[in-house]
C-alpha positions as CSV (number, residue, x, y, z in Angstrom):
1,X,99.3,81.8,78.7
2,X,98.6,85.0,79.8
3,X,94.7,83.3,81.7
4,X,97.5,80.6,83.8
5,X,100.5,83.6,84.4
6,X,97.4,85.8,85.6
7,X,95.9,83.1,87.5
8,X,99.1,82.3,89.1
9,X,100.0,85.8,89.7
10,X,96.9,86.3,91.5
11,X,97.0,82.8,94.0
12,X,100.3,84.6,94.9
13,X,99.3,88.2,95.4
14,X,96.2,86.5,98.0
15,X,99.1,84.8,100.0
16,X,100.8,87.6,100.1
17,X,97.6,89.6,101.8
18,X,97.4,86.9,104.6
19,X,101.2,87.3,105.3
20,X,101.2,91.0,105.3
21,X,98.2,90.8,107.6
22,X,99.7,88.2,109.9
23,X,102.9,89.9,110.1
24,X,101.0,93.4,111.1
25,X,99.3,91.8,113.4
26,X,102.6,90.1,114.9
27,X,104.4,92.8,114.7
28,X,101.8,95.5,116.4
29,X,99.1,93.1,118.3
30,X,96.9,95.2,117.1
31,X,93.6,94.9,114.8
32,X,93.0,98.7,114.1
33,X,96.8,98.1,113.0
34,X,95.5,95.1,110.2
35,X,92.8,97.1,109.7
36,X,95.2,100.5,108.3
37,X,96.2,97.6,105.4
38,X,93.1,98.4,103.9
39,X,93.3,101.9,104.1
40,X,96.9,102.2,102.6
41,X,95.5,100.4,100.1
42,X,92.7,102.2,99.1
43,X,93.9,105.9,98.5
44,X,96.6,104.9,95.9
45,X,94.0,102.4,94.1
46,X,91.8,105.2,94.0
47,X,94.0,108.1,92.7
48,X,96.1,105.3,90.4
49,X,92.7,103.3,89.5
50,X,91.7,107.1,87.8
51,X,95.0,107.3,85.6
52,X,95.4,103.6,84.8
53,X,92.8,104.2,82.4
54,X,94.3,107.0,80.7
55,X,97.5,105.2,80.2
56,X,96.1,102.2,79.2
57,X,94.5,104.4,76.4
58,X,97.5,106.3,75.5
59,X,100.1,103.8,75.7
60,X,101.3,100.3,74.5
61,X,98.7,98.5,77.0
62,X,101.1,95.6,76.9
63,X,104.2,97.9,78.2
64,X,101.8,99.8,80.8
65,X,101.0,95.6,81.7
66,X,104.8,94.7,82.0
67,X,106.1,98.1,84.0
68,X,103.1,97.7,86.3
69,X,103.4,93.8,86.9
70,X,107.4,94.6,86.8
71,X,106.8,97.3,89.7
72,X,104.2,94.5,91.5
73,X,107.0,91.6,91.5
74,X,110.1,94.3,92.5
75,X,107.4,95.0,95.7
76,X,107.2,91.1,96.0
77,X,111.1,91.0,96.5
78,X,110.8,94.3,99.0
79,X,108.7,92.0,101.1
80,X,111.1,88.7,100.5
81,X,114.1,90.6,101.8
82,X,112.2,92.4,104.9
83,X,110.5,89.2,106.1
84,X,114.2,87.4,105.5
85,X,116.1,90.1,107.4
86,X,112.8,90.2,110.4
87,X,113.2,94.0,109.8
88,X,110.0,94.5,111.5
89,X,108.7,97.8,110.2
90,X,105.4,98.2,110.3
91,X,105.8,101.7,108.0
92,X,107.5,99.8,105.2
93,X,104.4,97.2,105.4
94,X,102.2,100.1,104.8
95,X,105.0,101.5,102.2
96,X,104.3,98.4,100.0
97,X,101.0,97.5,100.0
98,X,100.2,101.2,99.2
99,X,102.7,100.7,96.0
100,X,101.3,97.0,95.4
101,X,97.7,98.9,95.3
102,X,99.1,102.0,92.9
103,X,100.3,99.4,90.6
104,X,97.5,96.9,90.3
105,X,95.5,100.1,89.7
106,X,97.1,100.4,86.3
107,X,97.9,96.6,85.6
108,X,94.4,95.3,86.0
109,X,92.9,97.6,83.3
110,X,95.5,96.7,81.2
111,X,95.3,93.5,81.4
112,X,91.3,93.5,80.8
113,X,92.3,95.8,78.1
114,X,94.5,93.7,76.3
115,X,91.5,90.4,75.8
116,X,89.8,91.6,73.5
117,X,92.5,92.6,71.0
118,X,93.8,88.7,71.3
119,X,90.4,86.9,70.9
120,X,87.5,87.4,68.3
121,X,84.4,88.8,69.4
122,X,82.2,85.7,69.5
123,X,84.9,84.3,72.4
124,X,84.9,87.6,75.1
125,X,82.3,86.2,77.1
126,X,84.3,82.7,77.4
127,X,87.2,85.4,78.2
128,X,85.4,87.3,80.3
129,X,83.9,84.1,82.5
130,X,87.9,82.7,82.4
131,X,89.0,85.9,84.0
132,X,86.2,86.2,86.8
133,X,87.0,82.5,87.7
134,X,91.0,83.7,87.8
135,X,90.3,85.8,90.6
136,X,87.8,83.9,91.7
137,X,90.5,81.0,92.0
138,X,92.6,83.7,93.6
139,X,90.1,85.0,95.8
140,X,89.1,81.7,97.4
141,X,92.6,79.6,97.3
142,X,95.6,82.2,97.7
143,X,94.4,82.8,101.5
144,X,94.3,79.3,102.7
145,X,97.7,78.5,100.7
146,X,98.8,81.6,102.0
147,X,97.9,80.4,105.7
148,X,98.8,77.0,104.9
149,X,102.5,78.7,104.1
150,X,102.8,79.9,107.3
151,X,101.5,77.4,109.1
152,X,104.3,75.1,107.7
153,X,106.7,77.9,108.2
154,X,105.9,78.0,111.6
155,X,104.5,81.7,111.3
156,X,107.6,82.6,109.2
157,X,106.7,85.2,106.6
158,X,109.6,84.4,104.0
159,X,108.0,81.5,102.4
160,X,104.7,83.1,101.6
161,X,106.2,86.5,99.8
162,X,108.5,84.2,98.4
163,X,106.4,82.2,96.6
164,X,104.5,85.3,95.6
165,X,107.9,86.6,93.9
166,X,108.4,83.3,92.1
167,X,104.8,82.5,90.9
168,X,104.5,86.7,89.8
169,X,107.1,85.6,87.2
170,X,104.0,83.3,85.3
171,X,102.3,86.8,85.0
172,X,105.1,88.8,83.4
173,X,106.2,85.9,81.2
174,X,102.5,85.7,79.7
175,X,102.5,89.2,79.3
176,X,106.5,89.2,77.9
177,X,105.5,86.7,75.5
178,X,102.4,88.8,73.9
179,X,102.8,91.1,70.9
180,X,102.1,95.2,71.0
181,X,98.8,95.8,71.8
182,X,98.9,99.2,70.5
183,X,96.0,101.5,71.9
């Protein structure tokens, strides 16, 4: 469960990159404009990325999973209700894919940190191969679904962040359904 809901999660979140790319660039016609994605993405990985760790140590890692997959879906929705309402803000853009970045900061060590409490030893490197193909998966098929989205659309940027909100539900059910993972 929690391999498909991170799998799934993870096609999404790589649609949702095209979208918020196309929409910059639709919105500003400018690359250096696509190209500040990255950078408000990078700072709050970086800062976040340092304390994920920490509170992945200290706390439940399956409640630091669930409040940081929780805060990437409620991000999902922020982009389902600006892309349905065409507010066109390029700030709130940044606004969100800065949060998205903070929060997989913290869920993605989580996550990793919760494997090898559910499997025995022998079976990590099977686990560890299933998870590098999830994002491989994610890597290589959430941008052409993602453009594929918006191609059907017709360039509308609803359908992709909506499917990313839907399909980030298979992540937090797996990671609802797992037991304490206790640090």
């Amino acid at each position: 469960r929690l391999w498909v809901g991170i799998t799934v999660g993870q096609l999404g979140q790589q649609m949702t990159n095209v979208a918020v790319a196309y929409q910059v660039w639709s919105l500003s016609r400018s690359s250096f404009a696509v190209g500040l994605l990255g950078a408000a993405a990078v700072v709050p990985m970086i800062v976040f990325g340092l304390y994920g760790g920490t509170l992945v140590d200290t706390f439940d890692r399956r409640r630091v999973a669930i409040a940081a997959s929780t805060g990437l879906w409620l991000l999902s929705i922020v982009l389902v209700v600006q892309a349905a309402l065409d507010l066109g803000q390029l700030w709130l853009l940044y606004v969100v894919v800065a949060g998205q970045a903070a929060c997989f900061a913290v869920n993605n060590p989580a996550r990793q940190a919760i494997v090898p409490r559910l499997i025995r030893p022998e079976l990590l490197p099977s686990a560890n191969a299933l998870s590098t193909l999830s994002f491989s998966l994610g890597f290589t098929v959430g941008p052409l679904a993602g453009g594929y989205l918006l191609a059907v659309s017709g360039g509308e940027f609803t359908l992709p962040y909506a499917v990313d909100a839907v399909t980030y539900l298979a992540a937090l059910y797996a990671l609802w359904r797992l037991p304490p993972v206790l640090p």
